[in-house]
N, C-alpha and C positions, 0 to 999 in steps of 0.2 A: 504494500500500500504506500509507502513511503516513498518509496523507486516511480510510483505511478505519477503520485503527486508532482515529485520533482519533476518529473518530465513534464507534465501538463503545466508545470508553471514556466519552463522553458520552449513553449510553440509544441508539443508532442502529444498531441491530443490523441488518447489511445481510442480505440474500437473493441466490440465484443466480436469473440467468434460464433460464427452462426449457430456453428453443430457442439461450442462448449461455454462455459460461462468463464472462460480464461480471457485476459486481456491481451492483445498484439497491439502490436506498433508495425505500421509501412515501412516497408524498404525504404529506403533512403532514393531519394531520384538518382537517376544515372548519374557520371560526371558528363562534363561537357568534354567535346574532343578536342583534343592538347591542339594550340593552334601554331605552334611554335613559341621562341620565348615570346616572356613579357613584355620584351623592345616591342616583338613584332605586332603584338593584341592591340599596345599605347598606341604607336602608328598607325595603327587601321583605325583606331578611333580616333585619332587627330584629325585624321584624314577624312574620314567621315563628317566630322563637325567642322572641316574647313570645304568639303564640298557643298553644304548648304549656303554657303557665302555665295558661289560661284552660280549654284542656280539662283538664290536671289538677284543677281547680276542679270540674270539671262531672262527672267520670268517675263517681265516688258513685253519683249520680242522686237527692242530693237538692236542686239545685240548678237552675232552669229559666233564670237568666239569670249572668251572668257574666262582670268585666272589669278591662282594666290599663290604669289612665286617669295621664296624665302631670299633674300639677300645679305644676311647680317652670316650669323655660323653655318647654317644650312641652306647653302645657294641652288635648289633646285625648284620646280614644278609642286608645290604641295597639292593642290587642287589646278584643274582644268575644265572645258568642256569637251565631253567626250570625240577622239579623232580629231579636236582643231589643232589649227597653227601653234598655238600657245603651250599645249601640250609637249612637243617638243625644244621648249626652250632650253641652252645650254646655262652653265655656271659662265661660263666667260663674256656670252653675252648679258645675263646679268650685272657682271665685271663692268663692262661697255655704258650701260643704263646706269649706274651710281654710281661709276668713279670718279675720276679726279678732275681730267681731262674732260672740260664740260664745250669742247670749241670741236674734236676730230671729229663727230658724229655730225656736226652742221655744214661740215663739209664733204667727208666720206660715204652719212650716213651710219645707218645698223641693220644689225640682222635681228629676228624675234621668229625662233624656231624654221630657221632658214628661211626666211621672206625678208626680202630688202626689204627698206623701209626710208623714208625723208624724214628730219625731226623737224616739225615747221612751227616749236614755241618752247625750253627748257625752262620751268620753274621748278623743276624737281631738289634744288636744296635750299629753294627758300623758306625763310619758316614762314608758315601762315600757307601755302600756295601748297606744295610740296605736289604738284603734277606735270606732264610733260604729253604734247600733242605729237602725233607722229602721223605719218601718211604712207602708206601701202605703196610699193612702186607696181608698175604694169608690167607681168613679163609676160609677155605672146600674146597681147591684145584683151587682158584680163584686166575686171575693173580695180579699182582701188579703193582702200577703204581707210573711214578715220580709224585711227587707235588713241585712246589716252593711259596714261599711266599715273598713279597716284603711289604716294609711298607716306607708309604707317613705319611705326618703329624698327618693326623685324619684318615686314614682307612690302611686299610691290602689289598692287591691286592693277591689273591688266583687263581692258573690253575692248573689244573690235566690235564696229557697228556692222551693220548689213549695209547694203547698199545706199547712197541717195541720205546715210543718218547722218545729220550737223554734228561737225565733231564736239560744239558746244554741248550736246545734251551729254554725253559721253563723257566729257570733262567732270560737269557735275556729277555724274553716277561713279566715277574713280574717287573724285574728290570726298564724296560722301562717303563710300564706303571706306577709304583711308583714312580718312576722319573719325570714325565708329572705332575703328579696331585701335587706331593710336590712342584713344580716349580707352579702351581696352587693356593698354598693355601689350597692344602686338604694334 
């Protein structure tokens, strides 16, 4: 009786059996299946909670690509839109977007997951501003699109419009979201 008690006062609510007046306790649930380590479960749930960012980004529908790119210790791709451009962003081109050197890209240009691109407004270190417009180049007779870029403490907030979108609304929606997350802590 004692043994019953304690359990019941710990969530273990026992049952009668049908065919005896003895008390059981359920199995325990199964465990869950080992998903690899613990890095790997935190990661997937990072990731998970920083892909909700990305479709808030895209929900609109005037935005055909979309991403939370890390640039401070971990310079990759955290979220994206599935199969876009952005998706394959490198660490170096990240490097290119928040270095030093805020003049070779106005003239050379960048890349953004292999797609050239023109930078046609840097405010990306100033404080208050912290975003940067950029334009698609055309290769083989393919349109161009705006892109803006906003930066939060530890990531880069990336959107590509679709077609015909003012890069102005763009800006805002980098802006905003950069703003959310550095007020955040990221």
């Amino acid at each position: 009786m004692r043994r019953a008690r304690r359990d019941f006062e710990h969530g273990l609510h026992p049952r009668r059996c049908l065919d005896s007046h003895r008390l059981f306790f359920p199995a325990p649930p199964p465990k869950k299946a080992d998903l690899g380590s613990t890095q790997l479960s935190a990661f997937w749930r990072a990731n998970m909670s920083w892909q909700s960012y990305v479709d808030n980004l895209m929900a609109d529908g005037s935005c055909q690509d979309a991403a939370i790119v890390g640039y401070t210790d971990a310079k990759y791709v955290w979220a994206s839109s599935e199969g876009g451009t952005f998706s394959g962003i490198t660490a170096d081109e990240i490097d290119v977007i928040v270095g030093k050197d805020r003049e070779a890209f106005f003239t050379n240009g960048l890349t953004l997951g292999k797609k050239k691109c023109s930078v046609i407004r840097d405010s990306l270190p100033l404080d208050g501003d912290w975003t940067m417009d950029i334009r698609t180049k055309s290769q083989g007779g393919e349109p161009t699109y705006n892109v803006s870029v906003g930066r939060a403490g530890k990531v880069l907030v990336l959107v590509m419009g679709k077609e015909g979108v003012h890069g102005g609304g763009l800006n805002k929606k980098a802006y905003s979201m950069a703003k959310y997350l550095r007020d955040s802590g990221f």
